[in-house]
N, C-alpha and C positions, 0 to 999 in steps of 0.2 A: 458589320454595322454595330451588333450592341455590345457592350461589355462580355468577355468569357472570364474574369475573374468578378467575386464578389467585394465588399468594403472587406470581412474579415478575412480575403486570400492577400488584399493587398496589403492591410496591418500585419499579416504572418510576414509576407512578404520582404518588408521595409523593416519589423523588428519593433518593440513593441516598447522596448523598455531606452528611456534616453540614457546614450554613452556617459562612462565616466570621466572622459577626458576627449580632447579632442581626434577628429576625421578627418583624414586627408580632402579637402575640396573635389579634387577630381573624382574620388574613391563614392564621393557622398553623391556626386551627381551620376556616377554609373549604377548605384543601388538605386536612384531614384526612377530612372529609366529602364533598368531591367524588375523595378518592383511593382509602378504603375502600370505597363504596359498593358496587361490585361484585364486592366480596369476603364481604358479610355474608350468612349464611343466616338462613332466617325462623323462627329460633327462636322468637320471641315469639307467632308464627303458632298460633291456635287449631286449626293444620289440622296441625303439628310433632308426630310422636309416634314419633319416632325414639330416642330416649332418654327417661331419666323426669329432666326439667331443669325441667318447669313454666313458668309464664312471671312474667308479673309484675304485681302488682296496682295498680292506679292508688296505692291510699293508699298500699301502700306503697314506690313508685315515687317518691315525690313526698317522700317521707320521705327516702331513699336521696340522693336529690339534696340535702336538707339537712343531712342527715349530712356532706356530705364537703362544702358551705359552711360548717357551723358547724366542723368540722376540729378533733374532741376526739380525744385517745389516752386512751380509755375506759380508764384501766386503776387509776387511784388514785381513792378515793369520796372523799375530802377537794376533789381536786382537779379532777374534773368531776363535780359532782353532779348535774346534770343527764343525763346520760349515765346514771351510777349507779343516779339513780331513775327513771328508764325501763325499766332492765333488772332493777330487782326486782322493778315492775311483772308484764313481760312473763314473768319465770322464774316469778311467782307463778301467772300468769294461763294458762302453758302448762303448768303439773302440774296442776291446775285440770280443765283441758279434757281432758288423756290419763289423768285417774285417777290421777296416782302420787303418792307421799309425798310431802304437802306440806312438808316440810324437808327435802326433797330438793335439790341444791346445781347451777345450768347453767350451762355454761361455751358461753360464745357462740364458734364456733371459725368455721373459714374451711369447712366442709363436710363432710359425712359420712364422709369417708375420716377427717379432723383429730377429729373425734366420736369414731370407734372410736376412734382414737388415743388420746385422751384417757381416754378408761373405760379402757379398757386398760392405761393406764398407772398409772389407780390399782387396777386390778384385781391388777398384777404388785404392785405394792408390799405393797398390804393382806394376799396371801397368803402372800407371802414373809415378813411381819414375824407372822401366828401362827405361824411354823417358825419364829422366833427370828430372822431374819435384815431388816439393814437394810438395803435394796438403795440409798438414796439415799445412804449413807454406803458404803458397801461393796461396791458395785459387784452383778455376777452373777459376776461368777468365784469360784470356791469356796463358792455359794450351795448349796444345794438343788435349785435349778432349779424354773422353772413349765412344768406340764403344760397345753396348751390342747386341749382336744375342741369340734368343731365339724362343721356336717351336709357331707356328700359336696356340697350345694348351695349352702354358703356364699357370698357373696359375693366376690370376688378382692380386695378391696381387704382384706377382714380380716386376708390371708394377706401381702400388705405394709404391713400396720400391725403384725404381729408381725415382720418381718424388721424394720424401722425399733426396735422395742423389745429386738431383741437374742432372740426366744424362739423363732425358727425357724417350719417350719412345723407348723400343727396337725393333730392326730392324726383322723383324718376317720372320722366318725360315719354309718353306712347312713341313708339317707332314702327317703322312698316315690318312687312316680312324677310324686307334685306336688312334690318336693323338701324334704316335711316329714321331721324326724328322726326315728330310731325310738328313742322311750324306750326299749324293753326293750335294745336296742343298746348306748345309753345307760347304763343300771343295768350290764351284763355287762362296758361296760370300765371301766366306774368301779369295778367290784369287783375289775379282775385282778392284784390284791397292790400296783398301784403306789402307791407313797407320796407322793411326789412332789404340793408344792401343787397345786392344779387350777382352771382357769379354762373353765368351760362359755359358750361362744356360739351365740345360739339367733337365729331369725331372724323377724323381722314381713315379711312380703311378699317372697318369692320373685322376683328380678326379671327369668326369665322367665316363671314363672305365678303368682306373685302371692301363692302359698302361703304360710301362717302357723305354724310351727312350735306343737307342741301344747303350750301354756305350763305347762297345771297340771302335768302328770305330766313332762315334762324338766323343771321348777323342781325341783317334789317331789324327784325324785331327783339330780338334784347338788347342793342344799342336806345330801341325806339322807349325801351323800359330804365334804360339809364346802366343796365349788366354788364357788365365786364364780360368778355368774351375769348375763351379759353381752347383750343381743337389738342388735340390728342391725336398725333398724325406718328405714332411710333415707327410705323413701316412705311404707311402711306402717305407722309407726307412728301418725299422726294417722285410723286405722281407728278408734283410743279415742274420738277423738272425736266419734262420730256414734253416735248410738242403733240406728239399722242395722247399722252394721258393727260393734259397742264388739265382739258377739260372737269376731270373728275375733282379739282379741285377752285373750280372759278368761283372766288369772290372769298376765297379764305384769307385773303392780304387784309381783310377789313377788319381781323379780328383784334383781339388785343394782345395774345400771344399764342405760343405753337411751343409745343415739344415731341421730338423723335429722336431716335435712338439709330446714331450712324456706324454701330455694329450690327444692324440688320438689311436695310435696302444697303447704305453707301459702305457696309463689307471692310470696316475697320475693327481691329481685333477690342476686345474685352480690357478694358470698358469706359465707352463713350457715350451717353445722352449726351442732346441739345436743348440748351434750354433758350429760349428766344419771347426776349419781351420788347414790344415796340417802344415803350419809355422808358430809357435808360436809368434815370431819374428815380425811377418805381421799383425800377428791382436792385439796385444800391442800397436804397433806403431798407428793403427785405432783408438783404444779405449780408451787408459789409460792415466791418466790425473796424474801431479804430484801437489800435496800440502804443505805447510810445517806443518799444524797443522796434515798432515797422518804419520802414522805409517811403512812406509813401510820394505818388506821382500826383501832379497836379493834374494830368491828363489821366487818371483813374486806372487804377490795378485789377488784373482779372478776378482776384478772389472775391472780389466787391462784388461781381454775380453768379457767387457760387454756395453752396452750405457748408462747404469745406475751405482750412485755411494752410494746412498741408494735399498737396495732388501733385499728381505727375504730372504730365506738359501732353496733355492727349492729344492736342491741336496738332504735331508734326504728326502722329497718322492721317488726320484728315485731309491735313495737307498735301500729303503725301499722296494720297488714293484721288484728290483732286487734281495734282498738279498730273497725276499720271493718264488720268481718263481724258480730263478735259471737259471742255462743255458736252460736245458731241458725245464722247466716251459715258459721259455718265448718263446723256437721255439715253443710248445703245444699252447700256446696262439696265435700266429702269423697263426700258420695253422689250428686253430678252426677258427678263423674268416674267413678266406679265404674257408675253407671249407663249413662255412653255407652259403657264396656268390655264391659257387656251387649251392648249394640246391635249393637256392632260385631263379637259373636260370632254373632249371632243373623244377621246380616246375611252375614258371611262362611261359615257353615253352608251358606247355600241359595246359594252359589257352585259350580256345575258342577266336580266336584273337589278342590273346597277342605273342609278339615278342619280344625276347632280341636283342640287338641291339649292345653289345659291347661281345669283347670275355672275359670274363670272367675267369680275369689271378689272379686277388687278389682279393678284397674286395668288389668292387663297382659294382651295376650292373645296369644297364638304360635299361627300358621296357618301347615299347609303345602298345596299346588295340586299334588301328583302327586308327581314323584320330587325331588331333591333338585336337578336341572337347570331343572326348570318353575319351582320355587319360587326359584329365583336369579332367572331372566327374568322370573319378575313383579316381585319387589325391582328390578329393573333396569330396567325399565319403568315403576314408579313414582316414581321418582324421575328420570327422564328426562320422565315427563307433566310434575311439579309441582306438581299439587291437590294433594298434600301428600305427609310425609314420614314415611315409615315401611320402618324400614331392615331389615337380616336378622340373623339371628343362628345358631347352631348348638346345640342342645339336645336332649337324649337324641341325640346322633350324627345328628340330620336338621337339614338346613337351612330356617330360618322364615323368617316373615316375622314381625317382632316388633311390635306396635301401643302405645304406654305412652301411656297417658290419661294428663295431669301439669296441662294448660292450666285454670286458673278461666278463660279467655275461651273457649275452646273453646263450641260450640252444637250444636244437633242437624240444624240445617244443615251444619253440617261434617265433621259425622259423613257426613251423605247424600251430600253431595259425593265424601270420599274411598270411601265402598263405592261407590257409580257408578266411580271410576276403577278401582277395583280390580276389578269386574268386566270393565273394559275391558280393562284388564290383563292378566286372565287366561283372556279370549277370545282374544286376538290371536295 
């Protein structure tokens, strides 16, 4: 599971100093492979549940590797339509599947941090311009300013996608002990005289327990304040698409946009976010840049909802992991993961010691084995075994041991395997 060489076994490794002349191709990619090798961990590993990263699906593996042979800069529909019409495809085909407005506008980015980004960026614009103010002409200086409110458990990447937008950080919102926000919290600061435009960020899957932010009544009421309305669904938001879980996310269609990241639940390789804004309109106006050496469409270019105006054509993986699951396929795949996060609580429960600590609604599960010393040395012992990889974290002030179900390969053999080591673990 972890690396057996270090960074400077594999710069010995590969050679340190660049050649004077040129490398045979072939010659350069067998050094590359006999010199990384003992620097790679077994992310792809069904038994990897150290992070929520996913792994990757054969289709669309196999797509990914034609993507970057076929070598499109997806960004003008004139001039790779191919590229274009796979990605209308897949934008159609994934509002589809999570319920939302189907003239809802995705901007295929480089991953969930570039997601929020994105909504973000047309969330500042769209609120600043009903205050009368044009932030892409005008800057923020002497604007109004945007207010963001978000839960005490947000995500950290939200809080550097606002410093990257210029809006500081957010004004942080009480959450329960799953990390879900408290509307009424919510209603009290959105009433405290501030004027100021408002950008409310609500979250699909807590990532350490997995928690759903309560969508009707936090909608309800920052719609009812006039807030833009933003979820942060990086793993949990494909919860929509299973008939099991759609629950965990009822009433999240109301918002004003969503971003996840379909290298983690939908298991498309490195590196896809989605960014999704219900008015097309809004996030164009964010993004899109005009040129005169571009080719533009009258029916609108992908790069116009994107931060980038060179990208690869990411949409044939998705496509690709869609066209292969299928509807059925991907809620199987949504409630397999969720289902071994069961397991693996049920299993860590009857651990001499051990306590789950989060309620156990999707993916993610946080266990601690005694005091916050026990629980380090069994982190440390498990990843010193190698049956697999599940690393610690710190939440509510105690140290875990954090499990993120992500793998479509993952089995329930792997599951057995890692609670065997983990009891061994935390026996020793």
């Amino acid at each position: 599971m972890s690396p057996s060489a270090s960074v400077a076994d594999v710069v010995a490794a590969l050679g340190a100093e660049l050649p004077s002349g040129p490398t045979d191709p072939a010659g350069v990619v067998d050094l590359l492979v006999k010199g990384v090798e003992g620097g790679l961990t077994a992310m792809p590993s069904g038994r990897f549940f150290g992070f929520v990263i996913g792994g990757t699906h054969p289709a669309a593996l196999a797509a990914d590797w034609l993507t970057s042979a076929w070598d499109q800069n997806a960004g003008l529909r004139t001039v790779t339509p191919a590229a274009t019409a796979v990605e209308d495809l897949a934008e159609t085909w994934v509002l589809d599947l999570l319920g939302l407005h189907p003239g809802s506008a995705v901007g295929f980015v480089t991953g969930g941090t570039m997601a929020n980004f994105t909504c973000l960026a047309a969330a500042r614009g769209a609120v600043l311009a009903r205050a009368g103010w044009d932030v892409g002409q005008d800057g923020l200086v002497g604007s109004p300013g945007v207010r963001v409110l978000a839960g005490t458990e947000r995500h950290d990447s939200v809080d550097l996608v606002l410093r990257y937008l210029g809006l500081g950080a957010p004004e942080l919102v009480p959450a329960d002990d799953q990390g879900r926000i408290d509307p009424v919290a919510l209603r009290r600061m959105l009433g405290d005289g501030d004027e100021r435009p408002v950008v409310v960020v609500l979250q699909a899957g807590n990532v350490h327990s997995g928690a759903y932010d309560p969508f009707v009544e936090a909608i309800a009421v920052a719609h009812e304040y006039g807030a833009w309305v933003h979820v942060d669904g990086a793993f949990g938001l494909f919860a929509g698409a299973s008939p099991a879980y759609r629950h965990l996310v009822d009433g999240y269609e109301a918002a004003d946009s969503w971003a996840t990241d379909a290298h983690k639940t939908l298991n498309v390789p490195y590196d896809c976010g989605l960014a999704i804004v219900r008015d097309p309109a809004v996030l164009r106006a964010a993004m899109s840049m005009h040129g005169d050496y571009l080719i533009h469409d009258d029916a609108g270019d992908p790069f116009e909802k994107v931060p980038e105006l060179s990208r690869r054509a990411r949409a044939f993986p998705v496509w690709a992991v869609l066209r292969s699951l299928g509807r059925s396929g991907v809620a199987e795949l949504v409630e397999g993961l969720a289902g071994h996060a069961r397991t693996f609580a049920d299993g860590i429960a009857a651990i001499d010691g051990a306590e789950v600590l989060n309620d156990v609604v999707f993916t993610q599960v946080c266990a601690v084995f005694g005091d916050d010393a026990r629980t380090r040395e069994v982190v440390r012992r498990m990843l010193a075994d190698g049956t697999a990889w599940t690393s610690g974290s710190v939440w509510h002030d105690r140290a875990v041991l954090r499990i993120s179900v992500s793998n479509w390969s993952t089995t329930d053999g792997d599951v057995d395997r890692t609670l065997d080591a983990l009891r061994a673990a935390a026996a020793g």
